[in-house]
N, C-alpha and C positions, 0 to 999 in steps of 0.2 A: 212484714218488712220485705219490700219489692225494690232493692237497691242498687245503684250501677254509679260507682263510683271510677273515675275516669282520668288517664293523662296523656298527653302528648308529646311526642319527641319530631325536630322539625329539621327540617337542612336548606339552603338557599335553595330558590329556585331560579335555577341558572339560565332555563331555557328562557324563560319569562324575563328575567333578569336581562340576558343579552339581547331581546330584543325590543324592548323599553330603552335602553339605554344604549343600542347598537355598540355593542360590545363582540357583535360576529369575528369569529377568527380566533378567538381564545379559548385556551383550555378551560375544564368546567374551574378548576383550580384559580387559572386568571380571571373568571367572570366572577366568583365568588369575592375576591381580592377587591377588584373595581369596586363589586356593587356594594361592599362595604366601606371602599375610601371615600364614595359620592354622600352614602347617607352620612356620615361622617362630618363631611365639608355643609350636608344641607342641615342639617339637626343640629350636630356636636358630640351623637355617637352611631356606632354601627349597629344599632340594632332594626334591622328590617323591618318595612312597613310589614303587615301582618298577609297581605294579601301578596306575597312573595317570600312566603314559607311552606315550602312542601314537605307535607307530612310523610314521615317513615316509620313509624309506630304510635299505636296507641293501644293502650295497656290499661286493665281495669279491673276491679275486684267487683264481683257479682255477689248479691248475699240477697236470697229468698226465706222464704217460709222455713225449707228443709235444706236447702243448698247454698253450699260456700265454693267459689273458685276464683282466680286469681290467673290471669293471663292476659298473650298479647294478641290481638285480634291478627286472622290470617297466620298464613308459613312466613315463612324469613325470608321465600322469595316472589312475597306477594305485590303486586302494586301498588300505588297511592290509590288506586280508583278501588280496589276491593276492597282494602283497610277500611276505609272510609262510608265503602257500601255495608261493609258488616255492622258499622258501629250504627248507622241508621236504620240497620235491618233491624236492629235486636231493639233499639223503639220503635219501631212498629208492630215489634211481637209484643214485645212484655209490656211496655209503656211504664218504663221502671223509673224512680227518681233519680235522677243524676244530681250526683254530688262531684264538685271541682274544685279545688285550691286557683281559683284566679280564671275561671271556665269563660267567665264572662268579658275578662279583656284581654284575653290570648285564646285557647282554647277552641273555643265554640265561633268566632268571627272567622279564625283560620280555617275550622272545616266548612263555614258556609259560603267561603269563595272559592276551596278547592273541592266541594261539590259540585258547586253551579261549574267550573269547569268542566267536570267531570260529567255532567249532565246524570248526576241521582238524584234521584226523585225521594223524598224524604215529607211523605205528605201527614205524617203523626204527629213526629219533631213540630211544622210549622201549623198547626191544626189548633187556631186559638179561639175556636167558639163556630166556625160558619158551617161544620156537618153535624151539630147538637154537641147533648151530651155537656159534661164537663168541662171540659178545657176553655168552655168562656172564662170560665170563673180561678181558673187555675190551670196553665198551662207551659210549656216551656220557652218559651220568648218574653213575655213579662218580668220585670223585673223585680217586682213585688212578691210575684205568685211562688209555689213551691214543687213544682216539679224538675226546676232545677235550683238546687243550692249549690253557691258561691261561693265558697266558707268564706276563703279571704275576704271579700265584699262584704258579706253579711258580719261577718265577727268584727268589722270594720266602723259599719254602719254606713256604710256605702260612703265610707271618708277616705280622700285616698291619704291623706297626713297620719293615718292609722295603719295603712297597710304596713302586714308581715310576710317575711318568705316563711312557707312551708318550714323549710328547713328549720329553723329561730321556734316555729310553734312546738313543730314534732318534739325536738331534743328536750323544749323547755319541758312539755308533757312525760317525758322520761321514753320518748322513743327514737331509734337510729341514728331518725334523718337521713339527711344524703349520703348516699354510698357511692362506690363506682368511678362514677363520673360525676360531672359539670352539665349544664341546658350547653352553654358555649363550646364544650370538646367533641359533640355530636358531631359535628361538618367535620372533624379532625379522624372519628370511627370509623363514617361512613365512607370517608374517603379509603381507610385501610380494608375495610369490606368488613368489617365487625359488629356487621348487623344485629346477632347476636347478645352482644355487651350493651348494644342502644337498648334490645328490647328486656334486658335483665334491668338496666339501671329505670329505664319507666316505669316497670312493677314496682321497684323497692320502692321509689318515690309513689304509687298510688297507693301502696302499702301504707307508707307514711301518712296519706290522705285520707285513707279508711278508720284508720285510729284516733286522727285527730277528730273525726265525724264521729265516731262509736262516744267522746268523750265528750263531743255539743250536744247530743243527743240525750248524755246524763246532765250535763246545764239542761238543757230545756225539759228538765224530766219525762223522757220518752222512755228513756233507758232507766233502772235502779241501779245499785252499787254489784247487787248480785249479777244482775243481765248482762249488766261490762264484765264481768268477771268469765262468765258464760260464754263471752262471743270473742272473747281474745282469748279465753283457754281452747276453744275450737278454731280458734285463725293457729295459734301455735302448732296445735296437730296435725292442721293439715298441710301448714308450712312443713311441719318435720317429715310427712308422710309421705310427701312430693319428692325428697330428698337431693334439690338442687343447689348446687353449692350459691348460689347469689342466694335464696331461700335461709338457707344453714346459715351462710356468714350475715344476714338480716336476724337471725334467730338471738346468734352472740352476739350482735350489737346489740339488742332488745334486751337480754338479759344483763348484761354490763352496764345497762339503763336504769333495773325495774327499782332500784332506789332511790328511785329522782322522781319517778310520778307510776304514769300507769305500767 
């Protein structure tokens, strides 16, 4: 097991924002407003095209052979362009599966155009067969292939009349789910500087992602009923060990759960 399960937390991107839409002269607060009244009037809601969401955390649960961890890539007061360079660095070391809750129509599209701004070079990520080796046959841009799983998509059957939130699967599995916050109160944190609370509440949500995966994994028999038993009694320990209160207060959700499923 070489696993890199993943999530994103996003905020307008103002700069971008104000100068598509010449919106100069306004606070980040009034270009945010604007750019949500336009999409608004042009769609029917305010949810930003994807390539005008700037990343402010991304948060992910790691699980190897021997190793469990659970964190948010970079400090608190790192950039968009490091975040984004770590999470590409670490496929190109490890070349580990990623698993996502909806990676493929948010996620993964938003870091590959606030890469290309950023100018990172992410040559493993995009490597689908032209330097040998494997990745013809299986690699992460493919939609079919498995190096990166979608759950939502997949559990779906690539229907979108099927799609579930996260949220609706975890609890129905007997876990958390959302805690914290909202995807939508993020711009409302970040604005108060509570950097902090975005990058708590994007773990508990990959949290939630990791379990629902430990649980597809018993569907498609990779996992047995003992192995789940195994790899959420060693997430619980290390949750407890960590002894952070978003961790702890995930812990009491989980267990105020464990009679409804896993």
């Amino acid at each position: 097991m070489n696993v890199f399960v993943f999530d994103i937390e996003t905020i307008p991107d103002v700069d971008s924002g104000a100068t598509l839409n010449r919106l100069e002269g306004l606070d980040d607060e009034g270009i945010a407003t604007a750019m949500g009244h336009l999409r608004q009037q042009k769609v029917g809601h305010d949810f930003l095209p994807l390539h005008l969401h700037r990343v402010v955390a991304i948060s992910a649960v790691f699980r190897s052979r021997d190793r469990l961890k659970v964190w948010s890539l970079g400090d608190e007061d790192a950039d968009e362009a490091e975040i984004i360079q770590r999470f590409f660095n670490g496929i190109e070391e490890f070349a580990p599966t990623l698993v996502s809750w909806n990676g493929s129509g948010f996620d993964l599209p938003v870091l590959h155009y606030r890469a290309m701004k950023h100018g990172i070079v992410a040559s493993r990520y995009w490597d689908t067969g032209e330097s040998g080796g494997d990745f013809k046959w299986n690699n992460y841009i493919s939609r079919y292939h498995q190096r990166h799983l979608d759950l939502m998509d997949l559990l779906a059957l690539y229907n979108p009349r099927a799609y579930a939130p996260l949220d609706d699967i975890a609890a129905m599995l007997g876990y958390p789910g959302k805690m914290g916050m909202s995807g939508g109160k993020v711009w409302e944190a970040w604005q108060a500087g509570d950097i902090a609370g975005i990058r708590n509440y994007c773990e508990t949500d990959v949290l939630n992602t990791f379990l629902v995966y430990l649980r597809f994994e018993v569907m498609r028999g990779r996992l047995n009923p003992d192995e789940l038993e195994t790899e959420t009694t060693r997430l619980r320990e290390w949750l407890a060990q960590e002894d952070k209160a978003h961790f702890n207060e995930f812990l009491t959700a989980w267990r105020g759960r464990d009679g409804q499923g896993g």
